[in-house]
C-alpha positions in Angstrom: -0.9 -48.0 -17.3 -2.9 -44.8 -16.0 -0.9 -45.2 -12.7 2.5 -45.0 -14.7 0.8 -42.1 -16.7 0.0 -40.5 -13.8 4.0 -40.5 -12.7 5.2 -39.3 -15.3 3.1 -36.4 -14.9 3.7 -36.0 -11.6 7.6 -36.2 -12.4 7.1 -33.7 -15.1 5.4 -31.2 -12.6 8.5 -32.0 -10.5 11.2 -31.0 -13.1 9.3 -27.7 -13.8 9.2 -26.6 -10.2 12.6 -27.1 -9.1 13.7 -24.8 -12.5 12.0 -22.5 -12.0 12.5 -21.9 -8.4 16.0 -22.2 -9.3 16.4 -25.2 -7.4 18.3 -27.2 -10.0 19.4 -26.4 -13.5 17.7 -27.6 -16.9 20.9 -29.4 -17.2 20.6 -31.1 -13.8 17.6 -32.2 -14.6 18.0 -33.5 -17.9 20.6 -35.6 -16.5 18.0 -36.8 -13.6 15.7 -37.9 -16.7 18.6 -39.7 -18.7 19.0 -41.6 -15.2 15.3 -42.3 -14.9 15.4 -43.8 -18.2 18.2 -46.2 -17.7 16.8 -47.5 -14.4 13.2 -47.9 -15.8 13.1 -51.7 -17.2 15.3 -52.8 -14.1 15.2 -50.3 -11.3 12.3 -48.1 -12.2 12.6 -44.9 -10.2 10.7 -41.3 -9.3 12.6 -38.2 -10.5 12.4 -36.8 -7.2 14.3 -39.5 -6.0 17.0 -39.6 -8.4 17.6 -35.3 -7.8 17.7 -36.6 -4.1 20.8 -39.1 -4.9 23.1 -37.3 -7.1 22.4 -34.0 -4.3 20.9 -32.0 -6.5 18.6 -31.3 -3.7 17.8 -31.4 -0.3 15.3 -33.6 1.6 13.6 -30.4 3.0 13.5 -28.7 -0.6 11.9 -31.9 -1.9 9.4 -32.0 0.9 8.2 -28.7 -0.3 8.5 -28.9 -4.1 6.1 -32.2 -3.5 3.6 -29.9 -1.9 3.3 -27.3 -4.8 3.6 -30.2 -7.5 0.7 -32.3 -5.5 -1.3 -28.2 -5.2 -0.4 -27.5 -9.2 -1.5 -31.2 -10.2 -4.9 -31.0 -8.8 -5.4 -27.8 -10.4 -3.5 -28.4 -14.0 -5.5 -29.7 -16.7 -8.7 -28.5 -15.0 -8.7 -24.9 -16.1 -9.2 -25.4 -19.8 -6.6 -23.3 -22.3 -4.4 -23.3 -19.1 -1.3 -25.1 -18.5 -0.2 -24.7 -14.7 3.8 -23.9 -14.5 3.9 -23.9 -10.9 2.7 -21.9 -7.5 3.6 -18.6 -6.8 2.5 -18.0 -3.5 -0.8 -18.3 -1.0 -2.6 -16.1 0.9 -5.7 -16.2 3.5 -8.1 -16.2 0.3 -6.6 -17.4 -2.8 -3.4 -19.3 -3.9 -1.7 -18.3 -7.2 -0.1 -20.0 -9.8 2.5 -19.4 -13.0 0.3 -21.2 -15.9 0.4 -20.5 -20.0 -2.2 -19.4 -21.7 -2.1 -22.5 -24.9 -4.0 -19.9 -27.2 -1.7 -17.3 -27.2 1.2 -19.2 -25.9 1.7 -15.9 -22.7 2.5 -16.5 -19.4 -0.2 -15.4 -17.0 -0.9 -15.9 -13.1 -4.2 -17.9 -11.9 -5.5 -17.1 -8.7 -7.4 -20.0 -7.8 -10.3 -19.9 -4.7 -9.4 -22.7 -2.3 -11.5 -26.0 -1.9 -12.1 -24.8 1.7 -14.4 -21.7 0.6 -16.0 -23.4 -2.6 -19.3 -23.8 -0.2 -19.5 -20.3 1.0 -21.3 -18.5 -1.4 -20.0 -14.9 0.2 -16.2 -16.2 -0.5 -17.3 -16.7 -4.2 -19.4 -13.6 -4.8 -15.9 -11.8 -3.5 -13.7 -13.5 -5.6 -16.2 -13.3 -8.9 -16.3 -9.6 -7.7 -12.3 -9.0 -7.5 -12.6 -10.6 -11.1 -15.0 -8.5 -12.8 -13.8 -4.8 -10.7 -10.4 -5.8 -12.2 -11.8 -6.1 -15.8 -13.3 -2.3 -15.5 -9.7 -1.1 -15.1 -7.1 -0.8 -17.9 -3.9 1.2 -17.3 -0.6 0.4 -17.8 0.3 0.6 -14.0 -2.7 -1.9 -12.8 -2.2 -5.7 -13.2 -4.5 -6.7 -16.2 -7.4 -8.9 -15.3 -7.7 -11.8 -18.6 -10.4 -13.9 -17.3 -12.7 -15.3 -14.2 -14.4 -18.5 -14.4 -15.4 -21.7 -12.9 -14.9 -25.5 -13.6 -15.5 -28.7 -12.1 -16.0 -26.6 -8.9 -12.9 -24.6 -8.9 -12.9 -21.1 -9.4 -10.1 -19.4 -11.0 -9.3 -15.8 -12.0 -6.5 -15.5 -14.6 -4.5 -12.0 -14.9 -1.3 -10.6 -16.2 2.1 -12.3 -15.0 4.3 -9.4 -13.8 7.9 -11.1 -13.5 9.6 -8.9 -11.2 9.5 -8.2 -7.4 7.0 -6.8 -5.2 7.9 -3.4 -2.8 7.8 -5.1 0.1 10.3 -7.5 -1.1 12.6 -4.7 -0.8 11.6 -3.3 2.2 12.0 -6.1 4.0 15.4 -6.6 3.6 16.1 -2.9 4.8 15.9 -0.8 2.0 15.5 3.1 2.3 14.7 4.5 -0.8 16.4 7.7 -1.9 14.3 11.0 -2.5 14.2 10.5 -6.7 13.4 6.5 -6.9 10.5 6.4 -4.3 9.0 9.5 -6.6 9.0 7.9 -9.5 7.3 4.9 -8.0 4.9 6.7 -6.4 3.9 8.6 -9.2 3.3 5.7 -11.4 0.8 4.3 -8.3 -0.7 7.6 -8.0 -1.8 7.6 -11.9 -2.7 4.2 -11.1 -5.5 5.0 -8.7 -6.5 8.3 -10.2 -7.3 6.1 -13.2 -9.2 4.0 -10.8 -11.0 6.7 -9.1 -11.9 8.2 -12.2 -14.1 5.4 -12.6 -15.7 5.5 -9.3 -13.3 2.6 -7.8 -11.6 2.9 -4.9 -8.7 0.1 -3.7 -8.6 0.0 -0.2 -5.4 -1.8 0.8 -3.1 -0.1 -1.4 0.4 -1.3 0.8 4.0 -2.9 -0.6 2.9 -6.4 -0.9 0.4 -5.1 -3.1 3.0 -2.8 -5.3 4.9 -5.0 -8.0 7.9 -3.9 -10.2 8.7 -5.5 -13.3 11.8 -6.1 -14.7 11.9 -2.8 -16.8 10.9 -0.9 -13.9 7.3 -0.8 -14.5 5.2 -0.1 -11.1 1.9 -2.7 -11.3 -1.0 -2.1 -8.8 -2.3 -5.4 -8.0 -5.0 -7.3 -5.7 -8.1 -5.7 -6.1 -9.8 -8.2 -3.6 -10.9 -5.7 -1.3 -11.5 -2.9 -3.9 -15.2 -0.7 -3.9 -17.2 0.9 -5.9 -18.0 4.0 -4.0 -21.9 3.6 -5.6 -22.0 0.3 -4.2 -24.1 2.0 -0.9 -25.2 -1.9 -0.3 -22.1 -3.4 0.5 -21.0 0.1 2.5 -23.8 -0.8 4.3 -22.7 -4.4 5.0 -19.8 -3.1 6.0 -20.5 -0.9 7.8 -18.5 -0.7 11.4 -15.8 -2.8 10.0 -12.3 -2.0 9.9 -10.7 -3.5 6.1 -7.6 -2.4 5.5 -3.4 -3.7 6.3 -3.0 -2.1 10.2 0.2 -0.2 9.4 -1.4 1.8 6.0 -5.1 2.1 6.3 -6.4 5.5 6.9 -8.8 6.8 9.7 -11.7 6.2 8.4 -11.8 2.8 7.1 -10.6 1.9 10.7 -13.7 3.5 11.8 -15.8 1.3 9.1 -17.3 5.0 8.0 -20.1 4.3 4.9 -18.8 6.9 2.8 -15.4 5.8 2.1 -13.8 7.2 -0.7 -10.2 7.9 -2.5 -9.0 10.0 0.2 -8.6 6.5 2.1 -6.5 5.5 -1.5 -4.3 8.7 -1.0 -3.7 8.4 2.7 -2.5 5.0 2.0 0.0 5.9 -0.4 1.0 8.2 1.8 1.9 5.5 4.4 3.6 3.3 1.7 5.9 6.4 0.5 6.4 7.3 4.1 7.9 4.0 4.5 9.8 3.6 1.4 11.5 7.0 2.4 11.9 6.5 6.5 12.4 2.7 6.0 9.8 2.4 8.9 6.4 2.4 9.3 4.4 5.1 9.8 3.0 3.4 13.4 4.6 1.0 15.0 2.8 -1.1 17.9 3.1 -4.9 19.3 -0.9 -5.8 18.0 -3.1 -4.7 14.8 -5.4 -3.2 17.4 -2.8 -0.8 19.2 -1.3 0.3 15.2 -4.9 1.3 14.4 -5.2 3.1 17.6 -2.0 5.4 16.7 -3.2 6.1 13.3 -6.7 7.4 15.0 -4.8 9.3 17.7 -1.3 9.9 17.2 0.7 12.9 16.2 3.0 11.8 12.8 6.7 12.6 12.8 7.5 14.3 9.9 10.0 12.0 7.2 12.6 14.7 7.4 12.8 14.5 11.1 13.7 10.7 10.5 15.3 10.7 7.4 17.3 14.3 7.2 18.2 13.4 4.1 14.9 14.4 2.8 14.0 17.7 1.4 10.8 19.6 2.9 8.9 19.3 0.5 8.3 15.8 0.4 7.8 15.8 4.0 5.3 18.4 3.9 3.3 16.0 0.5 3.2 13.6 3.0 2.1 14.8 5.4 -1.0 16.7 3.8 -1.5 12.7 2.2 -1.9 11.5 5.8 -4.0 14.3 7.9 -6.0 12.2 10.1 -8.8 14.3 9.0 -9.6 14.0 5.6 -11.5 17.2 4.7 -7.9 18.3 5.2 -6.0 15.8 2.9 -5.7 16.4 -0.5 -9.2 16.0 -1.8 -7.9 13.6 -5.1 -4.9 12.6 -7.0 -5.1 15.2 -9.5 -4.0 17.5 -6.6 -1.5 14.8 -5.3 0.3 14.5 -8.8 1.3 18.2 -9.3 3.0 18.7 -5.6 5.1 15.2 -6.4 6.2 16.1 -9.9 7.2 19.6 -8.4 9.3 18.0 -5.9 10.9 15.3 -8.1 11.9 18.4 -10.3 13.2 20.5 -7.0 10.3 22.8 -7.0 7.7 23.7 -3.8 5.0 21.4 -4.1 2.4 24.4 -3.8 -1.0 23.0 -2.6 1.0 21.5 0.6 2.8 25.0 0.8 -0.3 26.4 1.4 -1.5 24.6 3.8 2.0 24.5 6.0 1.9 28.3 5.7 -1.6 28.5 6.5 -1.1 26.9 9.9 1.7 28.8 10.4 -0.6 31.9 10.0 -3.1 30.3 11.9 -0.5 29.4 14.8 0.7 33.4 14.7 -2.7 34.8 14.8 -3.5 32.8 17.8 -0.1 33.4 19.8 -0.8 37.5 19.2 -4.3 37.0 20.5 -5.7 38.8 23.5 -6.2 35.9 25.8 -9.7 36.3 27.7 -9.5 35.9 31.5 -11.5 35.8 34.4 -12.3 36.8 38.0 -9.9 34.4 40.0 -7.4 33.9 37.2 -3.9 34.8 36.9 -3.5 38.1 35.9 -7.3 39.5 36.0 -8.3 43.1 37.3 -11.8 44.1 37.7 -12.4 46.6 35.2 -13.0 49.8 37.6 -9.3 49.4 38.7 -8.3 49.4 34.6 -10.3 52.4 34.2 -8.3 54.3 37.1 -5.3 53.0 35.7 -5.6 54.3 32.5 -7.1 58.2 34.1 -3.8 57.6 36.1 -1.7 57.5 32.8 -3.0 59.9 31.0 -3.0 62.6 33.6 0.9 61.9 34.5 1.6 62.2 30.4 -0.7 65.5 30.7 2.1 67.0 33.9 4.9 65.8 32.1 3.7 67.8 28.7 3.2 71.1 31.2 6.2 70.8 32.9 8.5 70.9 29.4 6.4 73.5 28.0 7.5 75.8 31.3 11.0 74.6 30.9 11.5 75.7 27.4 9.8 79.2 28.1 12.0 79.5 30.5 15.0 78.9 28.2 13.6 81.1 25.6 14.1 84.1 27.8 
């Protein structure tokens, strides 16, 4: 009895799986259960197996429905008030599900730590950690954190569902953004983090996989796995040395592991992602992690414009204030970032990066006009006795030259 129980489960899991990865319809379905019915007192049959026969699937679509429905069963029913829908996607640390919250009948998303970590108490303390910076945060452009917990040895960590896409989705299927839509993206991120820094928090791997947009066009910050408290000096110290970040958006100094990270890094890699929502590349390209990292370091940008013409200067010149490799010359927060990118979304100068373009400009002139200093040996050097004749030379030709009109227009004057 418990093993026919535990089919029908199973096949349940099935049927929820396949609609909502779109797989098969509801009505497809439905028709594979009136199937399963018939056959059961004669011919008693799995609904996987049925989908197979009529073709409302293929063998390789089965194979991996089976795998998420085997992932989901092991974790449904053991997260209690939950009710897991399906997965949603993996990672190196965490795999996520679609479950319903039964109290207040919402769909939310459960990251769940896997079995393979359980027994290392540093992969726990991260992922209780992610949990609980999550639940200091509350902004309508950061993913809401619900609830973090433990059961039966699984760890979970239950936040808003945003039903959508993510930025990267649409990046990686070519998409160059135009001038006014990568704006208003950005500026709903930048509030994001300014929120987050207000409260001494700082993200660390702000990128596009990270960047979701709802269905109403809403812009969600999410993942806050790798996310700091800028007190924290005991885990800066840990840390210390060590390069956390994505390779094609993390800023200078977190690739040198520097102690005193703080939302400079955030802007620098916002920078990167509007960079690349705007140019359709990356700001870096290399063929290893290592040799990206090293261009970031050491590498001269090329200005968005120069690669997109279509761009005005002034979001150029935003970015690339956001991404000076030195951050004492970045913009110092987001409440300096937010004025230049609302002035160019309206057509307007962003100011703070017009003055610093014009003063290196000014810089660049006063340097070109300067005297250069030379030595003995060098091009173009005279010892200073032979200046000094020089100069006795000129004046006393201007003083003959002076003499010789005065005569000439005596002479006239006769």
């Amino acid at each position: 009895m418990a093993k026919s129980s535990d089919t029908t489960n199973f096949d349940t899991i099935i049927g929820r799986i396949v609609i909502d990865r779109n797989l098969c319809t509801e009505d497809e379905v439905k028709l594979a259960r009136e199937e399963q019915k018939s056959r059961s007192a004669t011919e008693p049959a799995t609904l996987e197996r049925i989908l197979l026969e009529k073709r409302f699937m293929t063998k390789s679509q089965a194979m991996r429905v089976r795998e998420v429905a085997r992932e989901s069963k092991d974790s449904s029913g053991q997260i209690p008030g939950y009710k897991v829908l399906g997965k949603l996607g993996s990672g190196a640390m965490a795999v996520v599900y679609k479950a319903k919250q039964l109290s207040l009948d919402r769909v939310v998303a459960v990251k769940v730590l896997p079995k393979k970590f359980v027994q290392k108490s540093d992969y726990v303390e991260r992922f209780y950690k992610e949990g609980r910076i999550a639940a200091k945060l509350n902004h309508n452009n950061i993913v809401q954190a619900i609830d973090v917990g433990e059961v039966g040895g699984l760890y979970y960590f239950v936040m808003e569902y945003v039903e959508g896409k993510t930025l990267y989705d649409d990046l990686s299927k070519g998409k160059v953004f135009d001038e006014p839509e990568a704006l208003e993206i950005i500026l709903q991120l930048a509030g994001a983090l300014a929120h987050a820094h207000s409260l001494g928090l700082i993200h660390r791997d702000v990128k596009p996989k990270n960047i979701m947009i709802n269905k109403d066009g809403v812009v969600k910050l999410a993942d806050m796995g790798l996310a700091r408290e800028t007190s924290d000096i005991k885990a800066a110290k840990h840390e210390q040395g060590k390069a956390f970040g994505t390779p094609y958006y993390i800023a200078p100094e977190q690739i040198r592991g520097l102690v005193d990270i703080d939302g400079r890094a955030d802007i620098y890699a916002l920078g990167a992602t509007l960079f690349h929502m705007v140019t359709g590349r990356v700001p870096f390209e290399a063929s290893t992690p290592a040799e990206v990292m090293k261009k970031h370091l050491k590498e001269s940008l090329i200005p968005p414009d120069h690669i997109n013409t279509a761009l005005s200067a002034g979001i150029s010149e935003v970015i690339e204030v956001m991404m000076t490799k030195d951050r004492d010359d970045r913009y110092k927060t987001l409440e300096e970032v937010i004025p230049d990118l609302e002035a160019v979304a309206e057509g307007r100068p962003p100011m703070l990066a017009h003055q610093r373009f014009n003063l290196e400009a000014l810089e660049e002139l006063q340097q070109g006009a300067a005297i250069e200093q030379i030595g003995p040996g060098a091009k173009g050097y005279y010892p200073e006795e032979v200046v000094t004749k020089w100069k006795i030379g000129v004046f006393v030709l201007g003083a003959i030259v002076v003499i010789l009109l005065l005569v000439i227009l005596m002479q006239l004057m006769k």
